[in-house]
N, C-alpha and C positions, 0 to 999 in steps of 0.2 A: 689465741695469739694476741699478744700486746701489739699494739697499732698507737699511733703518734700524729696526731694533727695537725697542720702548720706553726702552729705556735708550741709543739713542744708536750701537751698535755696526751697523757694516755690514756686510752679506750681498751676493751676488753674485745675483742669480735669471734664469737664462737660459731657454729653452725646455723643457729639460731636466734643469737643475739648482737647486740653492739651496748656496751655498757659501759659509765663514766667510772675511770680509774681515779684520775685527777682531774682537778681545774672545773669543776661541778663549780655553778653560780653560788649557792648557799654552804656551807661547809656541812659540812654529812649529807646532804642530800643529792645521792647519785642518782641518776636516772638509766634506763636502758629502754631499747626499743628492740621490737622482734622482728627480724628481717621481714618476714611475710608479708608484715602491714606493708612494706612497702613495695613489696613483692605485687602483692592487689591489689595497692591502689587504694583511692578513699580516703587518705592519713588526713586530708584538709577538712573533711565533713565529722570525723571521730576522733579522738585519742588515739593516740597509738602509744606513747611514751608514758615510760610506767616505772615506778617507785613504791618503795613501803614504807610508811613512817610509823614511827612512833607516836607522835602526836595526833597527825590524820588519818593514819591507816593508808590505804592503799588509793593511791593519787593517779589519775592520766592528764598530760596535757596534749595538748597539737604541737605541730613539729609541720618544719617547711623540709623540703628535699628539691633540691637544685641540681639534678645531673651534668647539666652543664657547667656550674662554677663550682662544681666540686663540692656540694656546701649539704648538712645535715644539720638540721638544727641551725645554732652558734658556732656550728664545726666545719672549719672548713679544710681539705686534704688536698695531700698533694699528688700528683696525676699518679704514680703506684701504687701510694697507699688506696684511692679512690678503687682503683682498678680489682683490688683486694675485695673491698668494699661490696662492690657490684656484683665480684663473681659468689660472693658467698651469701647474696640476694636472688642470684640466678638460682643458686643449686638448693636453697630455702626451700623446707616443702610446708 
């Protein structure tokens, strides 16, 4: 399903993943992350956010997650769309 962040940008969120439609910091380079990671936990000590390029090949960086203010990443959402968000974290295997 397509999903919308405050600001309007879309995300991809499947069973599995959450991934940059639009509004990616670099032009081509979208990122996604795998619910799981944040599912377990960890995401601050590892990678979790993952891309392929052309250039460097297959990249992770760190990623903040804020339950509270709603916030993933630079992404911040709004209380339904968040709500979306979480359950398809919850049900992450």
């Amino acid at each position: 399903m397509i999903i919308k962040d405050i600001n309007g940008e879309k995300l991809a969120l499947t069973k599995t993943t959450l991934t940059e439609v639009t509004g990616e910091c670099v032009d081509g380079n979208k990122w996604a992350l795998k619910l799981r990671d944040l599912k377990e936990g960890g995401f601050v000590e590892r990678g979790v956010l993952y891309r392929t390029d052309d250039l460097y090949g297959d990249v992770t960086g760190h990623i903040s997650y804020d339950p509270q203010g709603r916030r993933i990443g630079c992404r911040t959402f709004s209380k339904k769309v968040f709500a979306a968000i979480r359950k398809a974290i919850k049900e992450t295997k």
